[in-house]
N, C-alpha and C positions, 0 to 999 in steps of 0.2 A: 508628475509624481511616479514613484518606483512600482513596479507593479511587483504584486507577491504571485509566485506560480511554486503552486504544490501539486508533489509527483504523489502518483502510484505506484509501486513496486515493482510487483509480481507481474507477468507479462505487458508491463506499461517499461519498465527499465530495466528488467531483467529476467532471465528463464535460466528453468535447469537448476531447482534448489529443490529434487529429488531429496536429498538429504534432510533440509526443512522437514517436508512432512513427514518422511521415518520420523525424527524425533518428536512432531507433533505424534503421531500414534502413539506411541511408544510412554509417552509421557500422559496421554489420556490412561492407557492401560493400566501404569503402576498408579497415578494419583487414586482412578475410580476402583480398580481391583476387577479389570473388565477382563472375564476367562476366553474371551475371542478379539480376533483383528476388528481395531473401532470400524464402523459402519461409512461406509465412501457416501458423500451428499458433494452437491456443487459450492466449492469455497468459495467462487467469482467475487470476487466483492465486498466479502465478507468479513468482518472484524475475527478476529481468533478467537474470545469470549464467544460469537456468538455460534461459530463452527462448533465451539466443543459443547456448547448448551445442545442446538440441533441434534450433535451426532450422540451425546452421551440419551437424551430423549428417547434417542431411537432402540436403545440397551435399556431403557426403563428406571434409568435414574430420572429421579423427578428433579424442578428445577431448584426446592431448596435444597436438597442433598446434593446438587452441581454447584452451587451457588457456593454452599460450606466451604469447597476445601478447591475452588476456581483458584484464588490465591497461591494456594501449593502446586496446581497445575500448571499455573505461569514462572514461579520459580523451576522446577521441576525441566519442563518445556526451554527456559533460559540455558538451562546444565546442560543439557545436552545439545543445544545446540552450538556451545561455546567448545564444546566436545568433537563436534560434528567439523568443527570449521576446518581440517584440513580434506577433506570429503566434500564439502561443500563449495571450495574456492575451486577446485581440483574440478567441478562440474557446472558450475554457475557460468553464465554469461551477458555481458552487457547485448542489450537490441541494437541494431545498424541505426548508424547518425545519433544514436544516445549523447557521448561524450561530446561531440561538434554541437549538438542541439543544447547542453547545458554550457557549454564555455561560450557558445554566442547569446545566451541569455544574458548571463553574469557579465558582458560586454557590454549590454544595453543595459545594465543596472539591474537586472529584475534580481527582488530576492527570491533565493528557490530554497524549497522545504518542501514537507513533507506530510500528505493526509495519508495513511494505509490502518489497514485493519492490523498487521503485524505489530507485535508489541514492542514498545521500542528498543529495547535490549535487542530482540531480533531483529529488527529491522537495522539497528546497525551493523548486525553479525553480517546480513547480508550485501549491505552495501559495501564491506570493505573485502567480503569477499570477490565480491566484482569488480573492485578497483577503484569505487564508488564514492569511499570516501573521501571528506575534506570537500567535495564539492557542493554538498546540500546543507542549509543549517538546520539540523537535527531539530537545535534547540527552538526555532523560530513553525514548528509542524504538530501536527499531530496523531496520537495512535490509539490504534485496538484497547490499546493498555492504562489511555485514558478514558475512553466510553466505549461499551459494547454494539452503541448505535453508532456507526458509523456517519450518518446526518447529523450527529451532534461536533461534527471534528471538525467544518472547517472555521465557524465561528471562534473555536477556541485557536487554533491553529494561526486564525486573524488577529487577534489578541494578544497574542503573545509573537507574533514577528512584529507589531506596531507597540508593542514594548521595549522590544529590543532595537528593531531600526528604523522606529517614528513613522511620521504619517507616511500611507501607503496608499496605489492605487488602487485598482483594477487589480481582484484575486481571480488566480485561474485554476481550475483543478485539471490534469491531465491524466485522463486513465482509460485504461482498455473494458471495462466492462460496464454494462447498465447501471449497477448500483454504484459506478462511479459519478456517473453524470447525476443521477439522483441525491447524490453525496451534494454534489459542484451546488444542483439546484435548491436544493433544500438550504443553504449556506451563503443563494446571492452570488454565488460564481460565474465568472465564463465559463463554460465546459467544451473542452474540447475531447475526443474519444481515439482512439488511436486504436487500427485491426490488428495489434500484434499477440494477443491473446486467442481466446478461445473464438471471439464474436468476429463475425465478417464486417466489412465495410455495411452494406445493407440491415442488416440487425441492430449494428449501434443505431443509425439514425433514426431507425424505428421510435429509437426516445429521445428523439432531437435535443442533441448538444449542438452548440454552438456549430462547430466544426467537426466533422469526422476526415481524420487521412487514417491511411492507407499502414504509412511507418512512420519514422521519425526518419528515414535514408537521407532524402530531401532535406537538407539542413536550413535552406532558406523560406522553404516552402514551412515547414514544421516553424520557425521563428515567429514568420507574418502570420499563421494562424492562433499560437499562444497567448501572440500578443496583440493580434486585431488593427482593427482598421485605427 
């Protein structure tokens, strides 16, 4: 059977979307009416719901007053980053072995999509800023902008690519930081962790994923680990 593998984004497939969080900021400030620059927390991992709950917390918006007008923050947050995008392709970059590691997937059948906390309008912004798009099926993954708990994405994420292209194997989630592999596990997955983020080689396996490399450069190397023994 086809094995489903869903990507990470943000330092799992791509870096250099500067631009992203300007308009993340920017779009916290006018939605809450916040009189200072939003407060910096570690996004690793993290759904966009639940970055802007954290960071608006931290300005003393409680969470039904975040809750209320979250909605207009994700529109809000969409605008400008659809705004952003000649800024954003201009400084975006796919990781080494990316493209070679998704078109020898798609060789071996695997369907590939997509678990990230990014909501998905942005998540598209960005993958076609990197050149991304057309090669993941959007429609067959899941986002920030469906659950703000990211442990709730890959289940649904499974459901909906075995809607679309029937029974499926072995799901894999591939991401560079902890609360990816926590993502992968909570959901049943293989997990594999890739260092091209902020975490070292040593720190990912600290929460043993299946596999940790190094990059994705290795294209053969990177294949036989997604897709296992």
């Amino acid at each position: 059977m086809r094995s489903l593998v869903l990507w990470d984004i943000d330092g799992t497939l791509l870096r250099g979307s500067q631009a992203a969080t300007a308009a993340f900021n920017l779009a916290l400030r006018e939605t809450y009416q916040l009189g200072v620059e939003p407060a910096r927390i570690d996004y690793g991992g993290k759904t966009d719901s639940q970055i802007a709950l954290e960071v608006l917390a931290l300005h003393a918006v409680d969470e039904p007053a975040a809750l209320d007008r979250l909605s207009h923050f994700h529109e809000r947050y969409i605008h400008l980053m659809r705004h952003a995008y000649d800024e954003l392709s201009a400084s975006v970059r796919t990781l080494p072995g990316v493209h070679a590691v998704l078109e020898a997937l798609a060789a071996h059948g695997a369907v590939q999509s997509l678990v990230t906390g990014n909501l998905r309008d942005t998540a598209e912004i960005k993958l076609r800023a990197a050149g991304l798009d057309g090669m993941l099926d959007a429609d067959a993954g899941a986002f920030g902008s469906d659950h703000r708990d990211r442990d709730e994405l890959v289940p649904l994420a499974r459901s909906r690519a075995t809607r679309l292209h029937g029974p499926l194997g072995q799901v894999v989630v591939v991401g560079d930081t902890p609360r990816d592999i926590a993502c992968g596990k909570a959901g049943g997955a293989r997990t594999v962790a890739v260092a091209t983020g902020s975490w070292k080689v040593d720190e990912l396996e600290r929460h043993e994923p299946d596999v940790v490399l190094p990059d994705l450069a290795n294209v053969d190397r990177a294949v036989a680990a997604i897709l296992g023994p």
